[in-house]
N, C-alpha and C positions, 0 to 999 in steps of 0.2 A: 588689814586695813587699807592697803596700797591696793590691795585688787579691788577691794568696794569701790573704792575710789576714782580707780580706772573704769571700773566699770558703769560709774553712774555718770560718769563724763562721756564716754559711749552713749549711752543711753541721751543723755541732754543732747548730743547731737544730732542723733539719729532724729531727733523731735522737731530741732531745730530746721533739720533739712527736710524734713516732711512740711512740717509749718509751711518753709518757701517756697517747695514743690507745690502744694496746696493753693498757693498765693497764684502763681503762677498758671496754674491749671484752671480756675475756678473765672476769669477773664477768657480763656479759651474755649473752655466748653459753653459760656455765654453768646461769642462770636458763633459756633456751629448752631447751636439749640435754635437760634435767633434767628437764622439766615435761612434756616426750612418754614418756621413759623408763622401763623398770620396776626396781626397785631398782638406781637411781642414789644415786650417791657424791658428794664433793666432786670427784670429780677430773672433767677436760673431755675430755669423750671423745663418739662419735658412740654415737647408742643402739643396743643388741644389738636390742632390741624394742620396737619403739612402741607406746604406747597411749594411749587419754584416760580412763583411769581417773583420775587426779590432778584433770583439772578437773571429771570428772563428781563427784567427792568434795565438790570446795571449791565450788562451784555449788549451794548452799543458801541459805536464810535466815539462818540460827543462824550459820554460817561466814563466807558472804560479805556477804550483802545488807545484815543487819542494821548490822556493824560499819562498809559503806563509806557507808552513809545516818547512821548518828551519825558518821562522822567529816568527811562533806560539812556537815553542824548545825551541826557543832561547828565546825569550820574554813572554812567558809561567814562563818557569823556573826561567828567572830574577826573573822577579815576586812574584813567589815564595819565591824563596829566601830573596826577600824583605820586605815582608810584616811578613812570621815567624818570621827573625832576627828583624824586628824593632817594633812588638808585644812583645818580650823577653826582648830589649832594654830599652823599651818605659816603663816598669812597674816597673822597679826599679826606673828612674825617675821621676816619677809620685807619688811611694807610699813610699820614704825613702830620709830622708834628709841628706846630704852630705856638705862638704865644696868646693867640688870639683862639686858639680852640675849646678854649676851660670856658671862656667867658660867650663865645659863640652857642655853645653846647648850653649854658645856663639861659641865657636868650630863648631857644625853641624851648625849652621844658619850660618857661616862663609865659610863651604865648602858647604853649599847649591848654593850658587852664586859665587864656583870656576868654571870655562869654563874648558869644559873637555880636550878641545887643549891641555894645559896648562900641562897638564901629560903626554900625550898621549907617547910623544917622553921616557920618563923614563919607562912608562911603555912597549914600543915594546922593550926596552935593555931588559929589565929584561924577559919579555916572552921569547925571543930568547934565552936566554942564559939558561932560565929553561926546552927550549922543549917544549913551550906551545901554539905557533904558529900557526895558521890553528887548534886547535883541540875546536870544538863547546861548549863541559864542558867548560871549561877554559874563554870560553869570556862570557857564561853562569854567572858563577860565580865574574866576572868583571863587568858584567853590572849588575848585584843584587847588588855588592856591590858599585858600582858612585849610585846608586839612595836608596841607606841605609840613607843620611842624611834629604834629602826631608822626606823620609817615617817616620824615627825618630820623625823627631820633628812636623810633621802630627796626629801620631800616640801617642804621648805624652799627645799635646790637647785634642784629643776624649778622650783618660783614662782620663785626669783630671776632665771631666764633672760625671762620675761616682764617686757617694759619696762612701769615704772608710769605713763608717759606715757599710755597707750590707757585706764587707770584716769581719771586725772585730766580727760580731756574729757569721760568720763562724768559722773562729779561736776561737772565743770562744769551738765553739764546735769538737777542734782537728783538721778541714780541713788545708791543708798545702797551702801558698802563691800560688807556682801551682795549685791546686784543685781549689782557690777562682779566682786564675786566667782564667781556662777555663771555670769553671762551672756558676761564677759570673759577671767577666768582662768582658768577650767576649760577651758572648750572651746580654750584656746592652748597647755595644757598635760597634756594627758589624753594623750596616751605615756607621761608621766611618773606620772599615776595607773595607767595600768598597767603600768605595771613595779614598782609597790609593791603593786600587787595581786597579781602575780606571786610576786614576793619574799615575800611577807605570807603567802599560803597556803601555798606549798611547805614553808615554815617550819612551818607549825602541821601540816602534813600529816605529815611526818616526825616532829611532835614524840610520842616516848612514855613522857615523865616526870610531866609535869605530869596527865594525864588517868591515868593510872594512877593519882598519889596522889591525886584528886580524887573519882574515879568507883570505885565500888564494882561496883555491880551490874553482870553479867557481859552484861547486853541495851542498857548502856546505852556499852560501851566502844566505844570506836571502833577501825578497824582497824589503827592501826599498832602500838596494844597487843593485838588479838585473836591479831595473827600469833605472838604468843608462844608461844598453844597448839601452835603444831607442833612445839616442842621442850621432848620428855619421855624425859627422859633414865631413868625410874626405868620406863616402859613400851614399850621398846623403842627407844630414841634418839630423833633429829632422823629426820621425814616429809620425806625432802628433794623428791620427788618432787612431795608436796602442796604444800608452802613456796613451792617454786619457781614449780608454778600457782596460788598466791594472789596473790604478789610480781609478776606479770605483771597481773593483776587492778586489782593494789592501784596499778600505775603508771599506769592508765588515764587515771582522772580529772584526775592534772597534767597527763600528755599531751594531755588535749581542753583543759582551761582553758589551755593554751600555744599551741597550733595556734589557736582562735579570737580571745585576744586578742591572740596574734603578729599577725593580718592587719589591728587596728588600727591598729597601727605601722607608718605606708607609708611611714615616715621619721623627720624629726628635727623639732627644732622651727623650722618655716618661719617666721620673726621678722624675718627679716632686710629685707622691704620693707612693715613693717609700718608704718612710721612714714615714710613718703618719700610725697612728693603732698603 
């Protein structure tokens, strides 16, 4: 009875994860089928007529280039920004006890699941009135700092797995917190920088709220608000044909940032005969 059982729970699974995989696959093979086709539809279907008219269209400047180079800037520099500030953040946390850390620590997991809507309006007052409107630094620096809480408390956990033992023989020997910081912590714990580097971009890659209300000028948008223009409902509908080869375009850049620093992760955090000897 216990093995039937096990095994139809098997089974439900295996269905279950097919179903997702299915879910998953069936939007993708839409975006390919779409992007050779001529007047293609939503529906998935193999194409009557192939052609590369679609990416010879989106294969510009003004279309592609421009919008995937401000939004590499733009979500580059996030990035950046993110992951320094919340490696700096994350180690006073991690390596000094506070009365104010229980309650700091419940703060960031508390703005980690605020909706960015939810500000947005206080913060175009405030931009506007600062003059900081359309200027690409400026939302630069906005979107490093909405994704400072996720990377925080991301970035907190991998320091914790690093024993402060390997800290403290340094300081024995004069090294300063910084010194044991780059020379010791980082290099023990960089999977775990990149997998917030990871997380960090993809995030600001996808995001098309905040640079839309930020950025005005049409050379300065980046592309996951550019792709908007293929849907113009009042001159003829949705370009699905184009969409579909910009949206293959526009995946590129995670895909290469995943593939190169997927091959830094040759594993986990090797710690375990770190302290033995």
């Amino acid at each position: 009875m216990a093995k039937s059982v096990q095994a139809a729970g098997k089974v439900a699974a295996n269905v279950g994860l097919a179903v997702v995989g299915v879910a998953f696959l069936v939007p993708l093979l839409w975006v390919v089928t779409t992007s050779v086709a001529q007047g293609q539809t939503l529906k998935v279907e193999w194409p009557k007529h192939f052609t590369g008219a679609n990416f010879a269209h989106v294969t510009t400047v003004d279309i592609l280039f421009r919008p995937l180079l401000n939004g590499l800037i733009l979500c580059g520099g996030g990035t950046l920004i993110t992951v320094v500030v919340a490696i700096l953040a994350a180690y006073p946390l991690s390596r000094y006890r506070s009365r104010l850390k229980r309650p700091f620590l419940l703060t960031i997991l508390f703005t980690t699941g605020l909706p960015i809507t939810a500000i947005m309006i206080p913060v175009y007052a405030m931009f506007t009135q600062l003059n900081l409107i359309d200027q690409m630094w400026s939302a630069t620096v906005f979107m490093g700092s909405t994704a400072l809480p996720f990377g925080i408390w991301l970035m907190k956990n991998f320091m914790d797995s690093v024993p402060v033992e390997l800290e403290e023989v340094a300081w024995t020997d004069g090294a300063s917190s910084m010194a044991t910081l780059r020379r010791i912590v980082l290099p023990l714990m960089w999977p775990g920088v990149i997998v917030v580097t990871i997380f960090t971009f993809i995030g600001m890659w996808g995001n098309f709220f905040v640079p839309f209300i930020l950025l005005i000028d049409p050379n300065q948008l980046p592309a996951s608000v550019s792709i908007f223009t293929f849907f113009d409902p009042q001159h003829g509908g949705v370009q699905y044909g184009q969409l579909a080869a910009f949206s293959i375009f526009y995946c590129i850049p995670v895909a290469v940032l995943y593939l190169v620093m997927s091959r830094k992760l040759s594993g986990s955090f090797a710690l375990g005969g770190a302290l033995k000897g």
